[in-house]
N, C-alpha and C positions, 0 to 999 in steps of 0.2 A: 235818981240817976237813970238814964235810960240806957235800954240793953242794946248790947252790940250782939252783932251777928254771929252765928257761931263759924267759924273759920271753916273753909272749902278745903274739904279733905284730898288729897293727891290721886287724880284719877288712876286707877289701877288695867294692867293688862286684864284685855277680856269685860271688860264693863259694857253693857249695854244702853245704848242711847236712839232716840228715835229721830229722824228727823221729821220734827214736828212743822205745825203750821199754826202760824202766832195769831193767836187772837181764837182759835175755834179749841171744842171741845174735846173732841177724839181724833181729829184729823192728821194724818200722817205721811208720808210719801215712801215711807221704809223705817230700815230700823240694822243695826250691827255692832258689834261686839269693836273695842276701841284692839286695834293692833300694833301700840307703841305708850311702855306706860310712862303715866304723865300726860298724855294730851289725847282730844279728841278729835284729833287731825286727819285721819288714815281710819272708817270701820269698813271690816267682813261682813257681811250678810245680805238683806236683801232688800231691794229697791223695786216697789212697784213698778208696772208697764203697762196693765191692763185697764188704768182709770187715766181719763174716763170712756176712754175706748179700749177695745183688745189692741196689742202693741202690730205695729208693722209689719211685717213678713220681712221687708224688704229692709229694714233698720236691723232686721235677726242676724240677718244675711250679710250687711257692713259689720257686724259684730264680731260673727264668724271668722269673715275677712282677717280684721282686724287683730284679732286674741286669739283666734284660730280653735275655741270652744267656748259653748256658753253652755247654761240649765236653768229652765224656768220651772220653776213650783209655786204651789197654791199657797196665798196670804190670806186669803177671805174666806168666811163661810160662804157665799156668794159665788166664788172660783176664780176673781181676779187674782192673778201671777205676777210674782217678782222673779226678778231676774238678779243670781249669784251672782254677786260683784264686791269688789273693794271700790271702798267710796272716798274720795281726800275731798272736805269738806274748807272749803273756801272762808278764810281766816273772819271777814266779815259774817258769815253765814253761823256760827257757833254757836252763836247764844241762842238760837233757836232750835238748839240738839236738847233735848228734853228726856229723862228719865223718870215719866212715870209710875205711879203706884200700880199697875196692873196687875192683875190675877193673875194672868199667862205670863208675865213677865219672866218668872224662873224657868219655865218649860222655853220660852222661844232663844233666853239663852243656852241652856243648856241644849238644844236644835243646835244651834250656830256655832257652838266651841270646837267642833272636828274642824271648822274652815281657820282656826287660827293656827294650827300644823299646817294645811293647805288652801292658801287662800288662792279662791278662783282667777280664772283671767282677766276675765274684763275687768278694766280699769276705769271709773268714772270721776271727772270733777264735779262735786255738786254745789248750787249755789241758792240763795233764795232772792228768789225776783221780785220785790216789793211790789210793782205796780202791778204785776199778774196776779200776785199774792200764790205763788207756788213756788215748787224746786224744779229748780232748771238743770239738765246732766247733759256732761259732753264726755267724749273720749279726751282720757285723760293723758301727756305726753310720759314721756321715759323719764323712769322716775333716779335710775341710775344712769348717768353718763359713760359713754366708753371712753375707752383709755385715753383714742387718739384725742379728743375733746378735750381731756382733763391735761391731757400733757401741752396741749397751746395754752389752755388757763396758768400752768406753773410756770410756761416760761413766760408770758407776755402780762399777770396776774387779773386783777378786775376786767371785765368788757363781757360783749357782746357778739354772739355768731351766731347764723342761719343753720338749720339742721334738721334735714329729714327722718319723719320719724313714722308713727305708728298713727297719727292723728292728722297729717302734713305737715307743712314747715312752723317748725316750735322756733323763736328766738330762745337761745340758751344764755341767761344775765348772769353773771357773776357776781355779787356782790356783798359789803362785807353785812354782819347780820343786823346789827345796830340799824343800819340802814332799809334794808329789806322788811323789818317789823315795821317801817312809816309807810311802804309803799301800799300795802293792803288796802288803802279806803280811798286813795287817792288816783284824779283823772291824771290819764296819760296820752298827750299828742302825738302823732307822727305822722313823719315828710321825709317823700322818697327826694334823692337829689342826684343829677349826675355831674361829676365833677372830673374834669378835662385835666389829666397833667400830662407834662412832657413823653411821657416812658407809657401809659397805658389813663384809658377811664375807670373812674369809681364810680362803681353806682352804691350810693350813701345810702341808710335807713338812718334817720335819726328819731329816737325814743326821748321825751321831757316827760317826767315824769313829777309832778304836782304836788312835790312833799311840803317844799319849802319854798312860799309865794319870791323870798329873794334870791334862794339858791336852789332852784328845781336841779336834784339828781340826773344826770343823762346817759345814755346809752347810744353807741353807733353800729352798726355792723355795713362791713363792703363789702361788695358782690362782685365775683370777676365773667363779663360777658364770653372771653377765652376760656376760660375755664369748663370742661363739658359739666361737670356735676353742679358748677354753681349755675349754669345757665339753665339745668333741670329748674334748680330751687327758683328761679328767676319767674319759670314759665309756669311754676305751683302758683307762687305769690301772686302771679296775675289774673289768676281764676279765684283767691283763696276772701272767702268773704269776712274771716278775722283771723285777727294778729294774735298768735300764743306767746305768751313771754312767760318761762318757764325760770323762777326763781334761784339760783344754789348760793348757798352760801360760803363763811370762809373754808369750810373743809370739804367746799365742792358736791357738799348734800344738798339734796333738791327741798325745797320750802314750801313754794307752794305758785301755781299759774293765776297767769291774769291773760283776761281773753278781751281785747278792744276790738272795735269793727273797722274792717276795713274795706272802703265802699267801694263802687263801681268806676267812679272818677278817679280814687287812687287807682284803681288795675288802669286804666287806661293813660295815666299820666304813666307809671312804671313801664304797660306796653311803648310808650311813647320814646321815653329814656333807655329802653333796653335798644329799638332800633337805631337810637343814637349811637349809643354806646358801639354797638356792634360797627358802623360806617365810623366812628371816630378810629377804631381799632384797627379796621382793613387800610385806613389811610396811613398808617405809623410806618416806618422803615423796618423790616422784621428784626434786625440786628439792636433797635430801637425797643423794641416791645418787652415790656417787664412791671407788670402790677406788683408785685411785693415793693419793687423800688418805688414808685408810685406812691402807692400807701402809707410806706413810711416817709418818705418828703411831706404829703399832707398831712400825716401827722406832726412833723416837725414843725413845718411850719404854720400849724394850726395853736403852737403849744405857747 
């Protein structure tokens, strides 16, 4: 008879995992303690910066920005430094989290377990980029939704909207979870559009997302040119070199980001539509003017 495997025991809070590099021997890029048990989705500790050069000055200082405190300390006998962060490890990227037999392994977790009481600010998404063959980290978006966010998701339910954050404009996706576990490995398109109705213009984002070759999942979000705050997110979008789509599922818990590129030809088609938009709007009768009405006509009669 042949043996079976022996069953994969239930990750525990505090567990230590490295994120390894597949195929080599000692190679690593960090290393942290999991901070949600049951999955190794979310660790504390610390992610190199100083390989294979010392880190930026100038990256410290977006950091700062950003999280508003960092701490770098020494990983190596050498002196290259990690930098204190919590890591959410990108759903594809897992199986290359690795738990070592090492010697030092008791001592660096037992280092790291004060940060599961206080875990630092910086926030990173990490991922592995096959064809580099390394970890890729970006600022990672809000991981908790505010209220006012969560209360157009319960009245309006599943969708998509634009929203300023800590990284710049995150798409915020709703969706139920079933679905969101296919999205992880799958390409996702998108095309800006503007669309002309009676009462005001939409300017469309539409997201296809590559789960299902007959029924690709989709995503919309509209942008109002009248609107001051959305015409901020308008005039992000148009500099912003990728798209954040920031997962939640049904209980409006964040899951996990997917970051597509968004190139120079889209900013310039969007700059393009925005000054549309903007000359479509000034043309309207003011007594005329109303995007919420708008929106929901094309929605209706989109259905």
């Amino acid at each position: 008879m042949g043996e079976r495997e022996p069953p994969k025991e239930k990750i525990q809070n505090g567990e230590l995992f490295f994120l390894w590099h597949p195929g080599s021997a000692d190679t690593f890029s960090g290393y942290g303690l999991t901070l949600q048990e049951g999955s190794d989705e979310v660790l504390v500790g610390l992610l190199m910066v100083d390989r294979p050069n010392p880190v930026d000055p100038r990256w410290l200082e977006k950091v700062e920005t950003t999280f508003g405190a960092y701490q770098l300390t020494q990983m190596t006998s050498s002196g290259e430094r990690g930098i204190l962060c919590q890591m959410r490890i990108d759903p594809e990227s897992r199986s290359h989290l690795r738990q070592p037999p090492l010697e030092n392994a008791p001592a660096i977790k037992e280092a790291l377990e004060p940060l599961l009481e206080e875990p630092p600010k910086p926030v990173f998404s990490m991922h592995w980029d096959e064809e580099a063959r390394l970890w890729r980290s970006g600022f990672a978006p809000i991981a908790e939704l505010p209220p006012e966010i969560c209360k157009v998701f319960e009245n309006s339910g599943y969708g998509c909207l634009a929203a300023e954050t800590n990284i710049g404009v995150v798409h915020v996706c709703h969706a139920p979870d079933a679905d969101i576990e296919g999205f992880a490995d799958k390409p996702v398109l998108s095309q800006w559009q503007l669309i002309e109705m009676p009462t005001a213009p939409l300017i469309r984002l539409q997201l296809t997302i590559l789960d299902r070759p007959d029924d690709p999942y989709r995503f919309e979000s509209f942008l109002n040119v009248a609107a001051e705050d959305q015409a901020q997110v308008l005039a992000e979008l148009a500099n912003q070199k990728e798209l954040h789509l920031a997962f939640y599922g049904d209980d409006l818990g964040y899951r996990y980001t997917k970051t597509i590129p968004h190139s120079e030809q889209q900013w310039q088609q969007l700059d393009d539509l925005v000054a549309m938009a903007e000359a479509c709007w000034n043309q309207l009768p003011t007594e005329r003017r109303d995007f919420d009405q708008a929106k929901a006509d094309y929605m209706r009669d989109s259905e």
